[in-house]
C-alpha positions in Angstrom: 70.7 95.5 116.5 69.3 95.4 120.2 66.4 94.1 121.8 63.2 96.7 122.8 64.3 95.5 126.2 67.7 97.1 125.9 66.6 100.6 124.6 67.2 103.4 127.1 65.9 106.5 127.8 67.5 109.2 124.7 68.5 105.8 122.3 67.6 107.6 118.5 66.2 104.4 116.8 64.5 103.5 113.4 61.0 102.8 113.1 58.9 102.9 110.2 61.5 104.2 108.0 61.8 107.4 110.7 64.4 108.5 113.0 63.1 108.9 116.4 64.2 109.4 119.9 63.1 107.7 122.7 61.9 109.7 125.3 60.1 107.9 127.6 60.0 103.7 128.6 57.1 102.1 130.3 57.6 98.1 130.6 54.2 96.5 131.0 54.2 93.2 132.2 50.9 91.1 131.8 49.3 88.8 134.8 49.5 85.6 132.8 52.4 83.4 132.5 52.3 82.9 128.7 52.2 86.6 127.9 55.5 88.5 127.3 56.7 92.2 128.3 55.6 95.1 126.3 57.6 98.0 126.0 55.9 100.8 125.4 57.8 103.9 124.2 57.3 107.9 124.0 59.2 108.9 120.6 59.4 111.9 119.3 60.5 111.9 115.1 63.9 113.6 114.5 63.0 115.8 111.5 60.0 117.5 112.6 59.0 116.4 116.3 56.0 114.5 116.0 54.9 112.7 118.9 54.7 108.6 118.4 53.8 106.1 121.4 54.5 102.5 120.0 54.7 99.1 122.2 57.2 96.8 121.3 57.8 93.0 122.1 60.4 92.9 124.5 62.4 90.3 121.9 61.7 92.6 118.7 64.5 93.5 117.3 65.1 97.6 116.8 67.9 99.8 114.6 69.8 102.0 116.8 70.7 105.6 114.7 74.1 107.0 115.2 74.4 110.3 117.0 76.8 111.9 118.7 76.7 113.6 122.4 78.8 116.9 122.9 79.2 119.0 126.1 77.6 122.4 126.1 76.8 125.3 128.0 73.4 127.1 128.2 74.1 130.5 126.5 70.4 132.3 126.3 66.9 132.3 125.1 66.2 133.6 121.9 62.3 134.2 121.8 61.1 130.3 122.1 64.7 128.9 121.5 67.2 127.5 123.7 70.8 128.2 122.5 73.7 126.0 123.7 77.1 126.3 122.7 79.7 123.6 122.4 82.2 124.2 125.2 85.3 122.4 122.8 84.6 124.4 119.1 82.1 127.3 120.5 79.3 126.5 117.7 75.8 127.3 118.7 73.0 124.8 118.7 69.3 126.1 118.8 66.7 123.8 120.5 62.8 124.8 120.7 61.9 125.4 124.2 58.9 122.6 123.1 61.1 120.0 122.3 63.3 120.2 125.5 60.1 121.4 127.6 61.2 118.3 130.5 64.6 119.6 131.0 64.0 123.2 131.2 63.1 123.4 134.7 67.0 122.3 135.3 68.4 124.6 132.5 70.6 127.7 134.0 73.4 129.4 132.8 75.3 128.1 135.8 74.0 124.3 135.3 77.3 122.4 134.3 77.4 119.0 132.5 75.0 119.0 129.6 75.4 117.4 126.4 73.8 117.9 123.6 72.5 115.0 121.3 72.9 115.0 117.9 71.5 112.9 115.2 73.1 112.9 111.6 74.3 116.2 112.8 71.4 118.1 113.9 70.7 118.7 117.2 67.1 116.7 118.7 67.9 116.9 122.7 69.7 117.8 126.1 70.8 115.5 128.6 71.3 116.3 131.8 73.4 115.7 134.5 71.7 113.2 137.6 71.6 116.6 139.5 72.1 120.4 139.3 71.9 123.2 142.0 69.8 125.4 141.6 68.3 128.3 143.8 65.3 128.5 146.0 63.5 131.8 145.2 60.4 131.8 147.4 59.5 129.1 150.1 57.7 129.4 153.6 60.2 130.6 156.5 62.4 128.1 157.9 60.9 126.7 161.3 64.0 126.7 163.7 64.3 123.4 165.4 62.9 121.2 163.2 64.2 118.1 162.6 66.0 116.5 159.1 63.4 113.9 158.8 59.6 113.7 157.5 57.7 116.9 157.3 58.3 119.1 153.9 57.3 122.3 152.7 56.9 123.3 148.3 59.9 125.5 147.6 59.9 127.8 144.2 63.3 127.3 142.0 64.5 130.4 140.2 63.7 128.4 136.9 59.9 128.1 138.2 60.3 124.5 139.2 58.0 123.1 142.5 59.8 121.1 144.7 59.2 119.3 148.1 61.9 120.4 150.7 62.7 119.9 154.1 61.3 122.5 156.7 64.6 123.9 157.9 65.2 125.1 153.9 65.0 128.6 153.8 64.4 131.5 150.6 67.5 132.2 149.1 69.5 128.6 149.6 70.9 126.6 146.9 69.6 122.8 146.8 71.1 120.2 144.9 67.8 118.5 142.5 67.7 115.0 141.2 66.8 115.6 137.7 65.1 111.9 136.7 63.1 112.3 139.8 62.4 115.9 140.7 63.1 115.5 144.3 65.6 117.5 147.1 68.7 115.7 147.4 70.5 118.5 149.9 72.0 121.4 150.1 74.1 122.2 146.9 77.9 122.5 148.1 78.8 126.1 147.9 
């Protein structure tokens, strides 16, 4: 059983006699000396994806739930469901576009290195790769001569994502896209 300290990000724990997954990790740390580190948490419940912030005690003690990660690909959207299908036995997984809202903006049919996370067998997430390229569908024109450094411009992904790019980006380029942070990393490789 590991500490609330050692919980990351997509963990599926026990709490309360539910299965959640951890979505989202704030450490607060107070001012005084005596005081320990909170850890507050984002969970989401397994079963029916209600939302549940809880703070733990860095030291409190929390069950980990077994689940399993398997590589997909994005196949389509079927009215407000995401289906995925596992790229080693072809079965389809269905995720509600609510419940994977986050990673959406990164989803593609071209995006490779998902997995799918699955607890007691039924699908609850989508990880992503650190970075997928993805395609800039409108931005303001490219200024020529201007330099790699400081001054950016928003730039419109084909999934409807806003991002900050350099001013020498032009409409109709493929970027790479740091998905933890939402920020340009380059120009994707072609």
């Amino acid at each position: 059983m590991p500490k609330a300290s050692e919980i990351k990000k997509n963990a599926a724990v026990e709490h309360n006699g539910k299965v959640y997954l951890v979505k989202e990790i704030n450490k607060l740390t107070p001012s005084g000396r005596a005081g320990a580190s909170l850890y507050r948490m984002r969970l989401y419940e397994v079963g029916t994806g209600a939302k549940a912030d809880e703070s733990f005690k860095a030291d409190e003690m929390l069950n980990l739930v077994d689940f399993n990660r398997n590589k997909v690909s994005f196949s389509y959207i079927d009215g407000d469901e995401y289906v995925f299908m596992d790229d080693e036995d072809y079965s389809s997984y269905f995720l509600n576009s609510d419940t994977i809202s986050e990673e959406a903006h990164f989803i593609t049919e071209n995006t490779k290195g998902m997995q799918i996370l699955l607890v007691e067998g039924k699908p609850v997430g989508i990880e992503l790769p650190a970075s997928v390229d993805l395609l800039i569908t409108q931005t303001d024109p490219s200024i020529k001569g201007a330099s790699a450094s400081a001054r950016t411009k928003p730039a419109t992904l084909a999934t409807g994502l806003v991002i900050q790019v350099p001013e020498y980006i032009a409409s109709g380029e493929k970027v790479k896209v740091n998905t933890s942070e939402c920020k340009f990393m380059g120009r994707a490789d072609s």
